[in-house]
Predicted model as a PDB file, atoms N, CA, C, CB and O in Angstrom, pLDDT in the B-factor column:
MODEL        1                                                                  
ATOM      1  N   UNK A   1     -33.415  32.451  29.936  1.00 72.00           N  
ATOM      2  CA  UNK A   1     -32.142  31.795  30.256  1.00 72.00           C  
ATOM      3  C   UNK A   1     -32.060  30.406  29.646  1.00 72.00           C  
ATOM      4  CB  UNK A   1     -31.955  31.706  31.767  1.00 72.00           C  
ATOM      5  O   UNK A   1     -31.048  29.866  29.200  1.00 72.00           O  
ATOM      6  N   UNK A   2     -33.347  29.898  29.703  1.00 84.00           N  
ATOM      7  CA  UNK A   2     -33.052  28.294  28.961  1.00 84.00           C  
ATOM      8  C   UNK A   2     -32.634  28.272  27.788  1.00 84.00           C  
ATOM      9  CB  UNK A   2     -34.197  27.374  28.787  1.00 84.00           C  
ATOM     10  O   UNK A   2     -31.857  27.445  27.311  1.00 84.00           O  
ATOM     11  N   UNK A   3     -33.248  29.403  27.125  1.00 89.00           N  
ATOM     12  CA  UNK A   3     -33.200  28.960  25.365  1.00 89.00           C  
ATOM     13  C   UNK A   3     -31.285  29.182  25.008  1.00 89.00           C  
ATOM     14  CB  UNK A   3     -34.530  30.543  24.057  1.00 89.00           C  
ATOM     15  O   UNK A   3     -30.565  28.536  24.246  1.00 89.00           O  
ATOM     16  N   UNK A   4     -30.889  30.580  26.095  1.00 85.00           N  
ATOM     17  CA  UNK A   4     -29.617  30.998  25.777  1.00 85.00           C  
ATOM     18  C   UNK A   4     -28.676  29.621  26.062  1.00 85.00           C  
ATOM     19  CB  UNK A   4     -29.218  32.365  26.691  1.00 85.00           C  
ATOM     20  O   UNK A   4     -27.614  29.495  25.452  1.00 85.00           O  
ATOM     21  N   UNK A   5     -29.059  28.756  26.877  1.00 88.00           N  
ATOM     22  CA  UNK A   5     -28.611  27.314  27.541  1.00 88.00           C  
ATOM     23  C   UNK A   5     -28.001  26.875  26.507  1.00 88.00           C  
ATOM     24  CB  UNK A   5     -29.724  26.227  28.080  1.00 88.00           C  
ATOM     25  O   UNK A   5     -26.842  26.734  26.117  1.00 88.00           O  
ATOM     26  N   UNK A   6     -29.757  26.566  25.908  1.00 90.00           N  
ATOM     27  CA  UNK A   6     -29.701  25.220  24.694  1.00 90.00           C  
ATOM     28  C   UNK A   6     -28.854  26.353  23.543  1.00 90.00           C  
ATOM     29  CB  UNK A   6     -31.831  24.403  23.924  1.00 90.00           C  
ATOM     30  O   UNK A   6     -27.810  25.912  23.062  1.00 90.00           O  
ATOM     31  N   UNK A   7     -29.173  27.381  23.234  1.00 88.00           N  
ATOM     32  CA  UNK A   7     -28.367  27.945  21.851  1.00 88.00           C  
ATOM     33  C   UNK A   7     -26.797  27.421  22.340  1.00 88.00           C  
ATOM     34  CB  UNK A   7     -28.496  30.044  21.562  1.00 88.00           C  
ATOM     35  O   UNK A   7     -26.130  26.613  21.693  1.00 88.00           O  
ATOM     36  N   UNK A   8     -26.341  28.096  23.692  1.00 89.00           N  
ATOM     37  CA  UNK A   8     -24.850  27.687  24.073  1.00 89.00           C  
ATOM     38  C   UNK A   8     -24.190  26.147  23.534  1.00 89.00           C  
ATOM     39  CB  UNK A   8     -24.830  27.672  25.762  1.00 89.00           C  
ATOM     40  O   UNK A   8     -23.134  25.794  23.009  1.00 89.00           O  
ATOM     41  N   UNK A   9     -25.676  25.351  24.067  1.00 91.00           N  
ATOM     42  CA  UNK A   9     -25.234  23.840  24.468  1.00 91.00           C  
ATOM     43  C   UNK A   9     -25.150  23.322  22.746  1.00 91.00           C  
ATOM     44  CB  UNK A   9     -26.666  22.799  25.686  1.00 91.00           C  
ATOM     45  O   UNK A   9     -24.173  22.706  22.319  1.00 91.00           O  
ATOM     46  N   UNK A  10     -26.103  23.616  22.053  1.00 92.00           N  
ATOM     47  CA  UNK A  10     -25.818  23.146  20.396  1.00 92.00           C  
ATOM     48  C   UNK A  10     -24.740  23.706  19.960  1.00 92.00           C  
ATOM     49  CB  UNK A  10     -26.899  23.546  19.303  1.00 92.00           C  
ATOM     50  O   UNK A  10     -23.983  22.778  19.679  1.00 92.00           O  
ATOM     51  N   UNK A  11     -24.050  25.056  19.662  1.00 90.00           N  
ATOM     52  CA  UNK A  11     -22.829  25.864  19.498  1.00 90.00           C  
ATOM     53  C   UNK A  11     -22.000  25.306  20.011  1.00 90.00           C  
ATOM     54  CB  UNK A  11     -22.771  27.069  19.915  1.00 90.00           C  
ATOM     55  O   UNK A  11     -21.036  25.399  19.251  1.00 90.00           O  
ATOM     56  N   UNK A  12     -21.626  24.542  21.178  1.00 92.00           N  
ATOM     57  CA  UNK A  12     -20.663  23.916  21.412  1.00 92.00           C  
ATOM     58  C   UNK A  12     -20.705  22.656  21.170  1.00 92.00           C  
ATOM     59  CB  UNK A  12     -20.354  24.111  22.397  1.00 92.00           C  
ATOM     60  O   UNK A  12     -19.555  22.231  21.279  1.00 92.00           O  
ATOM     61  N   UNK A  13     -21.670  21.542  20.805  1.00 93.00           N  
ATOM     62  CA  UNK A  13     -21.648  21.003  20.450  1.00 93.00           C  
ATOM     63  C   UNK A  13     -21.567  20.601  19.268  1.00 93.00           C  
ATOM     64  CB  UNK A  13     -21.968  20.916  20.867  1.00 93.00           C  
ATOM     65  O   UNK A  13     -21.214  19.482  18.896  1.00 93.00           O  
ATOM     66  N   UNK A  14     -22.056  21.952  18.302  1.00 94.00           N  
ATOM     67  CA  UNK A  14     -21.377  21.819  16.871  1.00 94.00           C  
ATOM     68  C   UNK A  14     -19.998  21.921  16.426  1.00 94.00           C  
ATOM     69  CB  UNK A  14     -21.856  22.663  16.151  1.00 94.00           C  
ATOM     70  O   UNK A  14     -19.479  21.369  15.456  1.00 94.00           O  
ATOM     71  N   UNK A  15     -19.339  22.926  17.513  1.00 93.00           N  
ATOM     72  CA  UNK A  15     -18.121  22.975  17.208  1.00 93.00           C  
ATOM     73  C   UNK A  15     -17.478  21.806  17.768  1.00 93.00           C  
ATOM     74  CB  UNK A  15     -17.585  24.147  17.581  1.00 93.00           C  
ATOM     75  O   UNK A  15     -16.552  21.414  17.058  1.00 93.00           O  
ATOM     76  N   UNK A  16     -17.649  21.207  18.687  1.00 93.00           N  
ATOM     77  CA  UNK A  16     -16.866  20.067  19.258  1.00 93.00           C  
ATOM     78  C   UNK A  16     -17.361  19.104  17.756  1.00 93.00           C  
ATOM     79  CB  UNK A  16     -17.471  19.419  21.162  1.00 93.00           C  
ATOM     80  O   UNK A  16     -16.504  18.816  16.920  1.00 93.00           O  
ATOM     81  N   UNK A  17     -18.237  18.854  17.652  1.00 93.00           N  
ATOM     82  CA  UNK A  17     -18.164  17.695  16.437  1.00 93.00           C  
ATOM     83  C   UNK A  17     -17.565  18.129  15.415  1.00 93.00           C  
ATOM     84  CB  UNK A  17     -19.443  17.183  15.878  1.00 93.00           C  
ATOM     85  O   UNK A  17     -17.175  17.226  14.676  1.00 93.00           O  
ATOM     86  N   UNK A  18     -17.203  19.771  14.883  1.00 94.00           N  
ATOM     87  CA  UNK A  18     -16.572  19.665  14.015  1.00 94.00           C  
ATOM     88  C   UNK A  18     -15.645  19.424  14.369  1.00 94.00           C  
ATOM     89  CB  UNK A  18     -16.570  20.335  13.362  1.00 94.00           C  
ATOM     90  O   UNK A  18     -15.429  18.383  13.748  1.00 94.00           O  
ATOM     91  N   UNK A  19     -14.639  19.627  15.087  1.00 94.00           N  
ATOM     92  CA  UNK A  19     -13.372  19.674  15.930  1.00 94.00           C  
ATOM     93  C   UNK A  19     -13.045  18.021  15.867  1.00 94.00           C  
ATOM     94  CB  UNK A  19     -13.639  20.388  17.671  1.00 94.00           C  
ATOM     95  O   UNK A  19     -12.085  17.434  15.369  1.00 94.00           O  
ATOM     96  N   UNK A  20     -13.739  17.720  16.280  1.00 93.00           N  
ATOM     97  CA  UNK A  20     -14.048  15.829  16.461  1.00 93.00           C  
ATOM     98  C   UNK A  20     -13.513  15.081  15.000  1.00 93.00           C  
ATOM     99  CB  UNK A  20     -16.201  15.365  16.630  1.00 93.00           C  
ATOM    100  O   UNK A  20     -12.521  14.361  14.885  1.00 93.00           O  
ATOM    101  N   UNK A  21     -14.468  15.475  13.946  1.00 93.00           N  
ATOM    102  CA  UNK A  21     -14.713  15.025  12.526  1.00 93.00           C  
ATOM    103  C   UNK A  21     -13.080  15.153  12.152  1.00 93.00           C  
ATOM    104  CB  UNK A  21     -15.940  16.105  11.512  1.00 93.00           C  
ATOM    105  O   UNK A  21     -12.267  14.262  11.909  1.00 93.00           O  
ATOM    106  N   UNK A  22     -12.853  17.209  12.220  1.00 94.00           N  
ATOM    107  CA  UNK A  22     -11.444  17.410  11.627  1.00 94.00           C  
ATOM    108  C   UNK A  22     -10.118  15.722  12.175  1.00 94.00           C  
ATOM    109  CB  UNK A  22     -10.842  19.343  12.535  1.00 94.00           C  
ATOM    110  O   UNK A  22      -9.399  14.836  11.713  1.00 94.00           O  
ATOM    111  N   UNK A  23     -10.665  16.359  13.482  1.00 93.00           N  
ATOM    112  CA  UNK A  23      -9.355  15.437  14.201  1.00 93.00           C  
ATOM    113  C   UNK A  23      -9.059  13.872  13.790  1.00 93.00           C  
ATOM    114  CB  UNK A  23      -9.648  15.321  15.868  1.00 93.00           C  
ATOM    115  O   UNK A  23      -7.975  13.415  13.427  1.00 93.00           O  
ATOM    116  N   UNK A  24     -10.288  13.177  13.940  1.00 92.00           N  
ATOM    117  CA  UNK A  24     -10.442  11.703  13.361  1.00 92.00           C  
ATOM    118  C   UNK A  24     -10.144  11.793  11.778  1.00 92.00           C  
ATOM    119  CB  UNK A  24     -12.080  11.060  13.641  1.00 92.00           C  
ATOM    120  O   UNK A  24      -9.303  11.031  11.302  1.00 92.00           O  
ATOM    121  N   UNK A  25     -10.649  12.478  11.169  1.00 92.00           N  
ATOM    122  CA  UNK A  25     -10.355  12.529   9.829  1.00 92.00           C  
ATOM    123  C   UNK A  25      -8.487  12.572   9.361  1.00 92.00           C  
ATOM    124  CB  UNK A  25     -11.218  13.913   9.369  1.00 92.00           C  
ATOM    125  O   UNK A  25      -7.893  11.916   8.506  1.00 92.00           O  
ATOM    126  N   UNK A  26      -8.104  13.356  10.084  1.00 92.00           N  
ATOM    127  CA  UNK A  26      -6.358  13.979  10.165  1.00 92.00           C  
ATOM    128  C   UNK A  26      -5.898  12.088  10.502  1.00 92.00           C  
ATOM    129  CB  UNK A  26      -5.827  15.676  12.118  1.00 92.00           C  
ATOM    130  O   UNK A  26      -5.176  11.253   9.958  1.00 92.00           O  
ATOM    131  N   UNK A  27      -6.487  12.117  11.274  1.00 91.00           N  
ATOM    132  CA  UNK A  27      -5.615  11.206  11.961  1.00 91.00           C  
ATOM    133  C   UNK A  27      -5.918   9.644  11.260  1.00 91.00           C  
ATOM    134  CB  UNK A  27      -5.955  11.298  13.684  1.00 91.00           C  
ATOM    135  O   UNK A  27      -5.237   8.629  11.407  1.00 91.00           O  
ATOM    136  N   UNK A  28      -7.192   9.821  10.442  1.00 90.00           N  
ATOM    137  CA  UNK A  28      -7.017   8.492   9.818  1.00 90.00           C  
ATOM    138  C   UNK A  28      -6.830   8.641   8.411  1.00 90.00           C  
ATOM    139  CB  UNK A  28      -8.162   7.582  10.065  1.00 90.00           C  
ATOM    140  O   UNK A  28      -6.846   7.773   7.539  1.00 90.00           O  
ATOM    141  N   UNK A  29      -6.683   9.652   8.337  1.00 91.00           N  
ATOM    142  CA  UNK A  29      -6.463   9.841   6.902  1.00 91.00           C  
ATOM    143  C   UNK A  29      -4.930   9.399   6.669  1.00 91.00           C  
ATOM    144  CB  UNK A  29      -6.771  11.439   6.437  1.00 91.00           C  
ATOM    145  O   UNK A  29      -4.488   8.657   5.792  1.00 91.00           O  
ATOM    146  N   UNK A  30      -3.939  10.365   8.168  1.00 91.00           N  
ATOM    147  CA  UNK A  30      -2.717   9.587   8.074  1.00 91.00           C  
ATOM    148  C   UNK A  30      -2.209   8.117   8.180  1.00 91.00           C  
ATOM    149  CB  UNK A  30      -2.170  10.042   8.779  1.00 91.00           C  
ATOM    150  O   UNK A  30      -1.212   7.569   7.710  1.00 91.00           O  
ATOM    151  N   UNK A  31      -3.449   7.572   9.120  1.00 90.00           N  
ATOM    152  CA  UNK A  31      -2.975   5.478   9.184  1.00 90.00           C  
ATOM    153  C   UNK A  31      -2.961   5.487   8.074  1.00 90.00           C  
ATOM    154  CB  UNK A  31      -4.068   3.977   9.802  1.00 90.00           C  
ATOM    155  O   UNK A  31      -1.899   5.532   7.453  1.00 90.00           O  
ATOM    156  N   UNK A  32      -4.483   5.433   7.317  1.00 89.00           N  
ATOM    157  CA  UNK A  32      -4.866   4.798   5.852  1.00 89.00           C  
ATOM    158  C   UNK A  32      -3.639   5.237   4.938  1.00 89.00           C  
ATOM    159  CB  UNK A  32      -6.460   5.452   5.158  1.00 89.00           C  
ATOM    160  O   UNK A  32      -3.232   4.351   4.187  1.00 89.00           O  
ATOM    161  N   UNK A  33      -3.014   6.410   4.885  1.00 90.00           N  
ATOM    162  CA  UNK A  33      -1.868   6.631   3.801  1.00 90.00           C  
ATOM    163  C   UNK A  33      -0.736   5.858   4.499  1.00 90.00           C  
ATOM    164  CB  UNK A  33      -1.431   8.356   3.470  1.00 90.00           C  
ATOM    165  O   UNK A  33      -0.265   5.104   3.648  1.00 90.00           O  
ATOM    166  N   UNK A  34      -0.214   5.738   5.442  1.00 91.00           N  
ATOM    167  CA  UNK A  34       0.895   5.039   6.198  1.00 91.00           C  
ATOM    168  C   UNK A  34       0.379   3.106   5.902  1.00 91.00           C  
ATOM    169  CB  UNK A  34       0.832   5.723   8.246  1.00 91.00           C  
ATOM    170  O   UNK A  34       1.232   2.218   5.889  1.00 91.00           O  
ATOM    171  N   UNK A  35      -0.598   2.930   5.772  1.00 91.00           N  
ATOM    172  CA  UNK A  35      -0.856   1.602   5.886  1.00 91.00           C  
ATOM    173  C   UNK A  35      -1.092   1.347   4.494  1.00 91.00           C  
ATOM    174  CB  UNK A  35      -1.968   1.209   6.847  1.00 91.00           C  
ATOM    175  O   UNK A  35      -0.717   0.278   4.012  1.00 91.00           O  
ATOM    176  N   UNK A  36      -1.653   2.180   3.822  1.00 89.00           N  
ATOM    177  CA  UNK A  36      -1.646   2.136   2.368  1.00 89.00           C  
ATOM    178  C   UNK A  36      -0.070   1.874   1.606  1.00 89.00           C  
ATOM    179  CB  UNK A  36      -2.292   3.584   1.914  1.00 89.00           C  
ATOM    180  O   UNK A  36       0.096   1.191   0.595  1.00 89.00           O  
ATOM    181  N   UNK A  37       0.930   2.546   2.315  1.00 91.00           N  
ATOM    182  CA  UNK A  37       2.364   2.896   1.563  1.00 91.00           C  
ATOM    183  C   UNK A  37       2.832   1.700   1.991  1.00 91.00           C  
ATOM    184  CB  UNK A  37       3.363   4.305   2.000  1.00 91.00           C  
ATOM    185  O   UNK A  37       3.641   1.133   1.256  1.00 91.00           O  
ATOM    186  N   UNK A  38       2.510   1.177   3.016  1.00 92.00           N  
ATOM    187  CA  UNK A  38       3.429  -0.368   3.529  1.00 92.00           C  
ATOM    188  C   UNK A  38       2.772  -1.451   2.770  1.00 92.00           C  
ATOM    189  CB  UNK A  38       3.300  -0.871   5.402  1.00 92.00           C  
ATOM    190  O   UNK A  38       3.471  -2.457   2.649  1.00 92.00           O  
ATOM    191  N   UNK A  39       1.172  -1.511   2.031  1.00 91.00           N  
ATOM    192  CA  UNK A  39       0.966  -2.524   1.402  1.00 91.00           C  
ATOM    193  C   UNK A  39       1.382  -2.560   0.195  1.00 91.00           C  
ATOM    194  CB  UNK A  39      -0.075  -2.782   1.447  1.00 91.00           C  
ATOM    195  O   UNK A  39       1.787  -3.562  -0.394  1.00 91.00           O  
ATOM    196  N   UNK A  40       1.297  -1.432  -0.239  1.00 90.00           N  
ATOM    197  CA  UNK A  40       1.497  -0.533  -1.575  1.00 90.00           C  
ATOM    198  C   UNK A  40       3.008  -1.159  -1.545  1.00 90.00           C  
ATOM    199  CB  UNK A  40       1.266   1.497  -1.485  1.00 90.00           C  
ATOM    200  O   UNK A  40       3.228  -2.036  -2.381  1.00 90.00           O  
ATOM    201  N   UNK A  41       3.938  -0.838  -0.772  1.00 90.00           N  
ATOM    202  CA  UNK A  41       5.144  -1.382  -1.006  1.00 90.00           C  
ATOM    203  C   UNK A  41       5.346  -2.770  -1.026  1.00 90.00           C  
ATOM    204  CB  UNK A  41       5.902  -0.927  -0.217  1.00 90.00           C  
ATOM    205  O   UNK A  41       6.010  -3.383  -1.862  1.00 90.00           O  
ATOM    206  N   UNK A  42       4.541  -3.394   0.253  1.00 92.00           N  
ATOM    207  CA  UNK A  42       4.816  -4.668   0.022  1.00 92.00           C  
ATOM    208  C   UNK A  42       4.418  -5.665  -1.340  1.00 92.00           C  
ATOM    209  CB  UNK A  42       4.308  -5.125   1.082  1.00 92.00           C  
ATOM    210  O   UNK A  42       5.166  -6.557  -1.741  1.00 92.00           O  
ATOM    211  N   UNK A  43       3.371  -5.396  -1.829  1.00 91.00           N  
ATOM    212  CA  UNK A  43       2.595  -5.880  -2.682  1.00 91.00           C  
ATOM    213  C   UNK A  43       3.389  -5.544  -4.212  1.00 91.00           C  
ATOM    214  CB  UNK A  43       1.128  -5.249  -2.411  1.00 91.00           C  
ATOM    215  O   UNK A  43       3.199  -6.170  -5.255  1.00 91.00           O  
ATOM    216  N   UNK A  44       4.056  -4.708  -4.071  1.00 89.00           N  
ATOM    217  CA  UNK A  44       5.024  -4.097  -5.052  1.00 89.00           C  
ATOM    218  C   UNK A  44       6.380  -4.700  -5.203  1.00 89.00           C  
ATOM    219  CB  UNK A  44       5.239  -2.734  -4.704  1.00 89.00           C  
ATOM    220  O   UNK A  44       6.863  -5.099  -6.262  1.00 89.00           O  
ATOM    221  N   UNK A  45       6.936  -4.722  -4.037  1.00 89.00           N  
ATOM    222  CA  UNK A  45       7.994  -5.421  -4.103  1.00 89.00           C  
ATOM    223  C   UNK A  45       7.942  -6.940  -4.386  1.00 89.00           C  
ATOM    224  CB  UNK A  45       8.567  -5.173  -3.029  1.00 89.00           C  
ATOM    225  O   UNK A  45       8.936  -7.423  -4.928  1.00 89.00           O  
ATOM    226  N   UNK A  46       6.596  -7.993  -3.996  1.00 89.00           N  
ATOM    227  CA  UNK A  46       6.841  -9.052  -4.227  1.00 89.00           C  
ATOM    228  C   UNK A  46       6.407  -9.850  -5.583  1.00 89.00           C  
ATOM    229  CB  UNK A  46       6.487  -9.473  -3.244  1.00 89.00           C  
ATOM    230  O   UNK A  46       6.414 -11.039  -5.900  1.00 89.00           O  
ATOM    231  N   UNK A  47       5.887  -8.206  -6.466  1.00 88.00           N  
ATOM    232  CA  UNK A  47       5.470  -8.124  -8.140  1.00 88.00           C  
ATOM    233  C   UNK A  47       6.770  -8.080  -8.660  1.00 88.00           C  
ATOM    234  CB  UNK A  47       4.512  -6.707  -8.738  1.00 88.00           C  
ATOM    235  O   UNK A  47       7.159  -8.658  -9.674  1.00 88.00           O  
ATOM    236  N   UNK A  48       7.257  -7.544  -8.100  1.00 84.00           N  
ATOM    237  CA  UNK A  48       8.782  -6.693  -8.858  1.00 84.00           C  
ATOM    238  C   UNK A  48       9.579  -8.004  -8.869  1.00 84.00           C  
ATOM    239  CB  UNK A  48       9.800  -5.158  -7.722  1.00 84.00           C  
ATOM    240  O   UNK A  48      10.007  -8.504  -9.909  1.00 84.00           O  
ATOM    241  N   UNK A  49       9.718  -8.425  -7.890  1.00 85.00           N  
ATOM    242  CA  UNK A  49      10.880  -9.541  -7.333  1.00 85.00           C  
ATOM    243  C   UNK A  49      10.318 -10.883  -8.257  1.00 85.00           C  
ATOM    244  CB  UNK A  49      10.809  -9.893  -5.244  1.00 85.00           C  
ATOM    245  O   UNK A  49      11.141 -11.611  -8.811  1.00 85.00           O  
ATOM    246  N   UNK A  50       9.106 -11.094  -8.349  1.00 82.00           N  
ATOM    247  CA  UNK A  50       8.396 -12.400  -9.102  1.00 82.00           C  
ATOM    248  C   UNK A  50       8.774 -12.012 -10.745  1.00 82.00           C  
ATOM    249  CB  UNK A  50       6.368 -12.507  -8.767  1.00 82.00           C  
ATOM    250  O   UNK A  50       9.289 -12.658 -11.658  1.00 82.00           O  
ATOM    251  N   UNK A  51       8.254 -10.650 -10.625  1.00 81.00           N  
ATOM    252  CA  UNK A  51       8.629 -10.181 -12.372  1.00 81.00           C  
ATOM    253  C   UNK A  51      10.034 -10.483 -12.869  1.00 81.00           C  
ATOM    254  CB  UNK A  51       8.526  -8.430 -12.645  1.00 81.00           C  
ATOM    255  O   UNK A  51      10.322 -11.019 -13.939  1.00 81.00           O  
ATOM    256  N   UNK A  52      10.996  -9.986 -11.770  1.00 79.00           N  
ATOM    257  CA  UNK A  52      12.476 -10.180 -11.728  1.00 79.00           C  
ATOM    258  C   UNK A  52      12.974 -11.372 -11.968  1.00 79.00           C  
ATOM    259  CB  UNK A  52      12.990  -9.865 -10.602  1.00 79.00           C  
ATOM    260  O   UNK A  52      13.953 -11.439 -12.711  1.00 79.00           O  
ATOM    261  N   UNK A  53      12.266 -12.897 -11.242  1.00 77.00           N  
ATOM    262  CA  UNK A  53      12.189 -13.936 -11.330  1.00 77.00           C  
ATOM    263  C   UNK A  53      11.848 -14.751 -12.571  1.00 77.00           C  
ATOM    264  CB  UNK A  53      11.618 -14.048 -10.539  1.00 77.00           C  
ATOM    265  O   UNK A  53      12.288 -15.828 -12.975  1.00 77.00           O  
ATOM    266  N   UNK A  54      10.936 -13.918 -13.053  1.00 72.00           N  
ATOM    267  CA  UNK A  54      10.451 -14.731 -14.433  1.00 72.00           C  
ATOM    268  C   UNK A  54      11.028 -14.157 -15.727  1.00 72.00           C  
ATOM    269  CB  UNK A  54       8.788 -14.674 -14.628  1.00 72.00           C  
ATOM    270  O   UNK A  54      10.946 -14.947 -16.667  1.00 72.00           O  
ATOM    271  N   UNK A  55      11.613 -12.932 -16.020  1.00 70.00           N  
ATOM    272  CA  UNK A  55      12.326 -12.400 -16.987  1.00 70.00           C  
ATOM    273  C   UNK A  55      13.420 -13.738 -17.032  1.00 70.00           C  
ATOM    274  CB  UNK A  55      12.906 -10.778 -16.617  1.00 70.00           C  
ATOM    275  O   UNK A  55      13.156 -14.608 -17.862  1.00 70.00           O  
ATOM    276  N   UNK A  56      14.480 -13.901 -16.277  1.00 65.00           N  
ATOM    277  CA  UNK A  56      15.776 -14.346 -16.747  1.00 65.00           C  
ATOM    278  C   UNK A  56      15.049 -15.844 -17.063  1.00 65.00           C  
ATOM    279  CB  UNK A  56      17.234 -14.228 -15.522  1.00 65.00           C  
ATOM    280  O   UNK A  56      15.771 -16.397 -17.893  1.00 65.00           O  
ATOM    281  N   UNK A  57      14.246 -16.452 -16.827  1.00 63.00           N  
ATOM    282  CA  UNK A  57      13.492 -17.707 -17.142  1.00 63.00           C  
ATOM    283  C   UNK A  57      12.959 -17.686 -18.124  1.00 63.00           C  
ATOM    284  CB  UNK A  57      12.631 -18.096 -16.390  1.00 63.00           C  
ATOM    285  O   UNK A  57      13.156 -18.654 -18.859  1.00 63.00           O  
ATOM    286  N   UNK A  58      11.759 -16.261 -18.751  1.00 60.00           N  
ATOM    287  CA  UNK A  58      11.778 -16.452 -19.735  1.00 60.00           C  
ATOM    288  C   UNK A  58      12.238 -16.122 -21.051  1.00 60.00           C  
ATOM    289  CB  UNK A  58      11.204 -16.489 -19.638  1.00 60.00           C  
ATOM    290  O   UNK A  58      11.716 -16.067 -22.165  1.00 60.00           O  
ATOM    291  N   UNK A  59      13.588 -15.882 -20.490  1.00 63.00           N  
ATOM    292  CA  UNK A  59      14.677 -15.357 -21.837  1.00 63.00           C  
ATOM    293  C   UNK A  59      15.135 -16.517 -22.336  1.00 63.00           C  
ATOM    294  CB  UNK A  59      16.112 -14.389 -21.456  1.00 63.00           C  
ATOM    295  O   UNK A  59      15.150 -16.821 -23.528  1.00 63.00           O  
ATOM    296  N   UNK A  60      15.736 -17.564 -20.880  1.00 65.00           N  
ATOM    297  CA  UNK A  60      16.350 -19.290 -21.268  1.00 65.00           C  
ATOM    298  C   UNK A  60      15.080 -19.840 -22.081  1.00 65.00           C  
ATOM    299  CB  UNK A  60      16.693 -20.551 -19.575  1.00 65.00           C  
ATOM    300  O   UNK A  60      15.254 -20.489 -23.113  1.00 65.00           O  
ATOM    301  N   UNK A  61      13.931 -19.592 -21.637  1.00 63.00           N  
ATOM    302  CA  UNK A  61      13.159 -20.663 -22.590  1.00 63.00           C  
ATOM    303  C   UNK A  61      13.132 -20.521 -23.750  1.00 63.00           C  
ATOM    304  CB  UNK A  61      11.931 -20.841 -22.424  1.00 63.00           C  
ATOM    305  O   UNK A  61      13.229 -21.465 -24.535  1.00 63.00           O  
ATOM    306  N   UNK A  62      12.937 -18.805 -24.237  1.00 63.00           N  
ATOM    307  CA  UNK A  62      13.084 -18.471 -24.952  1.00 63.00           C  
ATOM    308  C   UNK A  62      13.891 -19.105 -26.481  1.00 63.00           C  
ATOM    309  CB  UNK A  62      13.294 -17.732 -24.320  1.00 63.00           C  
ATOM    310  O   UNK A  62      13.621 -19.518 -27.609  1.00 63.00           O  
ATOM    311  N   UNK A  63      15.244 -18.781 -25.401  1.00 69.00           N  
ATOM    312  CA  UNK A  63      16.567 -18.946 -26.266  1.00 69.00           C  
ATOM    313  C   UNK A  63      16.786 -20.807 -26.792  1.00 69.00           C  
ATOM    314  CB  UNK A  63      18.087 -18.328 -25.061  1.00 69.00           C  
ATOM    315  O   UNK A  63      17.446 -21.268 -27.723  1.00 69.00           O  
ATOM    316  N   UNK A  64      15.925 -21.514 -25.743  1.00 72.00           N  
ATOM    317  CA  UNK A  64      16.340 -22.784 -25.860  1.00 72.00           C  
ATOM    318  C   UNK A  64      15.042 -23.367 -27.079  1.00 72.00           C  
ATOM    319  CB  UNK A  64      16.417 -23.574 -24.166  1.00 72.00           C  
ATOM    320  O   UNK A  64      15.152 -24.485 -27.585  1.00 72.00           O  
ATOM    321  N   UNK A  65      14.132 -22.647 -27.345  1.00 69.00           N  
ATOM    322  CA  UNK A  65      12.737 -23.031 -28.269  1.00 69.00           C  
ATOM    323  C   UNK A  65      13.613 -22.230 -29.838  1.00 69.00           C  
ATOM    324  CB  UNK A  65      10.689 -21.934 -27.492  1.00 69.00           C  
ATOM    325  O   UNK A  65      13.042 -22.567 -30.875  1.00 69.00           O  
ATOM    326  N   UNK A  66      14.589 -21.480 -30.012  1.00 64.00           N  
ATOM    327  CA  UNK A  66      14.534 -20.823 -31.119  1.00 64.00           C  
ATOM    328  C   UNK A  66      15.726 -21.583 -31.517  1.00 64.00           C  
ATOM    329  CB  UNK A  66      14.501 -19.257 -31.100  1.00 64.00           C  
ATOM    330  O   UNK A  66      16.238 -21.395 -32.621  1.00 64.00           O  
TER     331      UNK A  66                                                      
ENDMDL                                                                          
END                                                                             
């Protein structure tokens, strides 16, 4: 009866850790992409907007050196 115990008690404990792994994994896999897309955006938008910023500036300098 013991050994059938411990076979039970590891079998469920393997499956609970896989179960465990899947679940944490799902679930941070979704923050990290959700937190990824908000830096990803932010960090993007304030390239874009600076890039945006320095084009029409450096067209005037441009135009005013030629």
């Amino acid at each position: 009866m013991k050994t059938i115990n411990k076979v039970r008690s590891q079998v469920s404990n393997q499956i609970y850790n896989q179960v465990w792994d899947q679940v944490m994994s799902r679930v941070l896999g979704q923050v990290r992409s959700q937190v990824w897309d908000q830096v990803a955006n932010q960090v993007g938008n304030q390239v874009w907007s600076h890039v945006l910023h320095q084009v029409p500036l450096g067209d005037q300098v441009y135009k005013e050196n030629t």
